[in-house]
Structure formats: structure tokens, C-alpha cells
RONUTOR-161734 format. One record per residue (C-alpha): residue in three letters; x, y, z. Coordinates in pm, whole numbers. Layout:
<atoms>
<ALA; <X; Y; Z>>
...
</atoms>
This chain:
<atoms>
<UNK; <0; 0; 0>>
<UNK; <129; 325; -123>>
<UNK; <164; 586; 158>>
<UNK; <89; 970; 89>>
<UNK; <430; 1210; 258>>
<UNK; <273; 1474; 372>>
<UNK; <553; 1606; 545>>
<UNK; <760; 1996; 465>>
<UNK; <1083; 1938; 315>>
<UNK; <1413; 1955; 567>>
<UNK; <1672; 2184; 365>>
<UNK; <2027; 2016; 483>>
<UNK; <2282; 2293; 550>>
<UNK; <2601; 2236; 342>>
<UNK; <2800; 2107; 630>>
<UNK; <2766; 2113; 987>>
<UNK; <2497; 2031; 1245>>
<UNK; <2275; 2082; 1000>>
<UNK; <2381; 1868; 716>>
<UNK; <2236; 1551; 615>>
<UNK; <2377; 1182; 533>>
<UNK; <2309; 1104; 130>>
<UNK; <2236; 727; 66>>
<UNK; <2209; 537; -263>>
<UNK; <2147; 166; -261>>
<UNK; <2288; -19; -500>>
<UNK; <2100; -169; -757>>
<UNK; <2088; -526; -899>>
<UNK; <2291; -492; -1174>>
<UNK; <2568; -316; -956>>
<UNK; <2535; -603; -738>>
<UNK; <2540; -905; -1009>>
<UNK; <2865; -662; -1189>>
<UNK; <3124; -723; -924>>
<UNK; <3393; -969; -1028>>
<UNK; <3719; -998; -867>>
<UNK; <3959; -707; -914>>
<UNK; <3652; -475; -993>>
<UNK; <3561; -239; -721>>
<UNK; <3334; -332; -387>>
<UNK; <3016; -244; -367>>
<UNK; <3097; -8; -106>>
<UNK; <3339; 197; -355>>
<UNK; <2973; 186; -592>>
<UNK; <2788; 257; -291>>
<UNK; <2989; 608; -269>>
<UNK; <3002; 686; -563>>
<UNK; <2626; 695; -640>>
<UNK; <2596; 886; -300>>
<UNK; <2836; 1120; -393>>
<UNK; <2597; 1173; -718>>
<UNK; <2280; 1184; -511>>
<UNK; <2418; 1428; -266>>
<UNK; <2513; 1647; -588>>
<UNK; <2168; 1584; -739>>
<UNK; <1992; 1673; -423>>
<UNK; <2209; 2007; -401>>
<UNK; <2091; 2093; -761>>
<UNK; <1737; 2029; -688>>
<UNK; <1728; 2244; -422>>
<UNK; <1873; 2518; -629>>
<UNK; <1646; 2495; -896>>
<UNK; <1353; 2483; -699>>
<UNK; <1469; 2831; -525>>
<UNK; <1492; 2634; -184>>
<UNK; <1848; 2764; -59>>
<UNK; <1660; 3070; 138>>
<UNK; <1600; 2782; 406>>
<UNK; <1909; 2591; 432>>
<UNK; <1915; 2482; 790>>
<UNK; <1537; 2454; 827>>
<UNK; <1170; 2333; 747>>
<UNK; <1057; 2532; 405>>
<UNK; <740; 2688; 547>>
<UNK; <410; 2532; 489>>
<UNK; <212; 2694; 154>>
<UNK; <548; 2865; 98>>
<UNK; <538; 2715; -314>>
<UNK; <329; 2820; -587>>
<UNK; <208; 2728; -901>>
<UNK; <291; 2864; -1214>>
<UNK; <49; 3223; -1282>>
<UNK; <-198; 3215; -1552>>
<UNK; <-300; 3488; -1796>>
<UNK; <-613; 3482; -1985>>
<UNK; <-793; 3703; -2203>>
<UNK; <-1132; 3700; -2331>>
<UNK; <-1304; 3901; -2606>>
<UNK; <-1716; 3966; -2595>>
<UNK; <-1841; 4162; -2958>>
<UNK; <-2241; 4252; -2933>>
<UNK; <-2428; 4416; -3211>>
<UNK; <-2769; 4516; -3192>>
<UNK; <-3007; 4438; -3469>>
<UNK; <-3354; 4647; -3517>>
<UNK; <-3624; 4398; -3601>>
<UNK; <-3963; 4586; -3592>>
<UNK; <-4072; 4819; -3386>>
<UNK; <-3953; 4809; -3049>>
<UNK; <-3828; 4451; -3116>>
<UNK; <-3465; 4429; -3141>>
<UNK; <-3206; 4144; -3164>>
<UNK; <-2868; 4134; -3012>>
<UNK; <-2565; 3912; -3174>>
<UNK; <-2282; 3830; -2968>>
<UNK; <-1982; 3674; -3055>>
<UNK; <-1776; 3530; -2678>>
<UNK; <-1406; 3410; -2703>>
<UNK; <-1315; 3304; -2428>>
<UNK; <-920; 3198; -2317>>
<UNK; <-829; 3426; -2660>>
<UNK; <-462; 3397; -2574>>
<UNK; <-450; 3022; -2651>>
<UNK; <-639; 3045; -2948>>
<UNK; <-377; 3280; -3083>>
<UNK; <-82; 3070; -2915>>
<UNK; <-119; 2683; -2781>>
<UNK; <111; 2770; -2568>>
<UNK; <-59; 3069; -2353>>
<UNK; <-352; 3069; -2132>>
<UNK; <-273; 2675; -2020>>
<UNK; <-322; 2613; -1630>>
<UNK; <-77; 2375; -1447>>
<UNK; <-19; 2301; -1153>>
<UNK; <120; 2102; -842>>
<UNK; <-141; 1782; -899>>
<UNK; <-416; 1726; -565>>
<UNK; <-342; 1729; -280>>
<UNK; <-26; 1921; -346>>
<UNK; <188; 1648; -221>>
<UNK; <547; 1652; -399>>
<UNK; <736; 1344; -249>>
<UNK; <1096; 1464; -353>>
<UNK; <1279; 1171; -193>>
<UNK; <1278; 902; 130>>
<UNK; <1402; 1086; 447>>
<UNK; <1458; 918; 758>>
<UNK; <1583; 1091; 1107>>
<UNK; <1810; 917; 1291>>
<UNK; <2015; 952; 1628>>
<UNK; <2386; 820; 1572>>
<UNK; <2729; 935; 1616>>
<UNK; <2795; 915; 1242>>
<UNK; <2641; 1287; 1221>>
<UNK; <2793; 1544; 1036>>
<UNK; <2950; 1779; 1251>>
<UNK; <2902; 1551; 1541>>
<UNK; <2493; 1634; 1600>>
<UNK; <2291; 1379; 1795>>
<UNK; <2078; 1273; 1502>>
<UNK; <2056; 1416; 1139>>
<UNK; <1848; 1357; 815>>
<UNK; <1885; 1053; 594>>
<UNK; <1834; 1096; 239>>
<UNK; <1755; 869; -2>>
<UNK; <1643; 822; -337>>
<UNK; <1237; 750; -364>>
<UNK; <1189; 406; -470>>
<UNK; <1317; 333; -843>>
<UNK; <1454; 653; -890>>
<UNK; <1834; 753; -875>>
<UNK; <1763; 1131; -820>>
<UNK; <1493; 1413; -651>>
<UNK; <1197; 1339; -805>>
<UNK; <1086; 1680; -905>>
<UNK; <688; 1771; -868>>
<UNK; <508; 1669; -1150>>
<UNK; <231; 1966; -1307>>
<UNK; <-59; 1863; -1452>>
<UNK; <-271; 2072; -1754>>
<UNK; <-626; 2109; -1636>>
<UNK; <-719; 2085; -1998>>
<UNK; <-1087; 2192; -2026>>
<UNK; <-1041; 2559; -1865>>
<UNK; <-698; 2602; -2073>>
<UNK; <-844; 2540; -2432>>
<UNK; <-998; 2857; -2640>>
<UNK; <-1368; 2827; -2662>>
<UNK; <-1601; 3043; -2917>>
<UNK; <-1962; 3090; -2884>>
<UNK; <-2219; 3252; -3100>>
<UNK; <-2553; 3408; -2904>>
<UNK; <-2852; 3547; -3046>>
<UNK; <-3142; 3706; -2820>>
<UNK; <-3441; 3868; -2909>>
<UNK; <-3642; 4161; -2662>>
<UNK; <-3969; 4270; -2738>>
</atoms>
């Protein structure tokens, strides 16, 4: 059974109390690879931590997280992307007889995308909002960086090598242009 994170991310400090422990496990085929005279899997094992660690850093650069190194990014402190839209409404009145008149309209709505696919689209973070990035453990050892009580244990999310970065979705209906021809009458 899948379990929904619903924790706030921990941003490790570079070094220090507030650094965090980077693992990567090895996978099969590292595991199944070692022959004599190659290296151990603990040589492998560093090496992809070394990578995650560096993957991890990058990721939190990207996402503009480095304003909280040291701390708990604050809850509703990430956004979605903003959305633009413009819609056009053209209305001409029509005499009919009398004091009977008809009115024509012509509504665009979402005009931006009709002119470009590319505008007018809404994304966002998918419900609930829940972005697991990776597996993080706390632990209390004396293998913390700079000699803490207990620290953060990273690791990859399962079948992944890397952050897993949020994943947007297009709510398709409300970013599509839409046209729609009206006619009334008043008597």
C-alpha cells in the first residue's frame, strides 16, 4: 500500500549540524557486476551517493529552496505557475420591428490560446499538493555530520536515482480557447 508524505521538506545545511547523510542503494545490476579485481560495492555505494548528494544540491537550487538551508521550508510557501487569460465579448444590436430588437454576440473566451497553444494553459502542483521529492529518515547516531545527535537521511524515492521533481498537470478543459455565437431577441 502506497503511503501519501505529507511532510515539509528539511533543507540540509552544506555542512555542519545541519547537514544531512546522502544514501544510494545499489542496484541489482551493480550487485550481479562485481567480479574480482573490480571495485566493492561499497566503492559503488559512494560513488552513487556522492551523485545523489550532488543531485539533491541541484534540486534544491532549482527549486529556489536555498533561502531555508538549515530549516523546514514553510508550509504553503510554493506556488504554481500564474496564468493569464484574455477574453473578447463583440455585441451588435439588430432592429427587427418596432420596439423589437435582436442582439448578436460573438464570446471568445481563453483568446490567448487560441492565438498561441502555448498561452492561457493552467498547471499546476497535482491534488493534494503532495510533492514526495525523496525518502528521508531521522536518525540519532554518532555518524552525524558535525558531530549532532541525530541528522536527516536521504535517499532516493523508490526506483529513482535522483529528486523526483513535482510533476504539473494541464487542467485541460479551462486552458483550451472556446467560441460561442448568441442570439437574443427583446420585445
Amino acid at each position: 500500500q502506497a503511503t501519501r508524505q505529507r511532510h515539509l521538506f528539511y533543507v540540509p545545511e552544506i555542512s555542519g549540524a545541519g547537514a544531512a547523510i546522502y544514501e544510494a542503494l545499489c542496484t541489482a545490476g551493480d550487485v550481479t557486476a562485481m567480479v574480482p579485481g573490480c571495485p566493492s560495492i561499497t566503492t559503488v555505494s559512494v560513488a552513487r551517493s556522492a551523485q545523489f548528494a550532488s543531485d539533491v544540491q541541484a534540486f534544491i537550487q532549482s527549486e529556489g529552496l536555498e533561502r531555508y538551508r538549515g530549516r523546514i521550508v514553510p508550509r504553503n510557501s510554493g506556488r504554481s505557475p500564474w496564468v493569464t487569460t484574455v477574453d473578447l465579448r463583440l455585441a451588435q444590436e439588430i432592429p427587427i420591428w418596432r420596439k423589437a430588437r435582436g442582439v448578436v454576440s460573438l464570446d471568445i473566451e481563453n483568446l490567448a490560446n487560441l492565438v498561441n497553444n502555448d498561452w492561457g494553459q493552467i498547471r499546476q502542483v497535482s491534488f493534494i499538493y503532495v510533492a514526495p521529492v525523496l525518502d528521508v529518515n531521522r536518525i540519532a547516531t554518532t555518524g552525524c555530520p558535525g558531530g549532532a545527535a541525530s541528522c536527516y537521511v536521504y535517499r532516493p524515492r523508490a526506483g529513482q536515482t535522483g529528486p523526483t521533481p513535482p510533476v504539473t498537470s494541464l487542467t485541460a478543459l479551462n486552458s483550451v480557447w472556446r467560441i460561442q455565437l448568441g442570439l437574443r431577441f427583446e420585445f
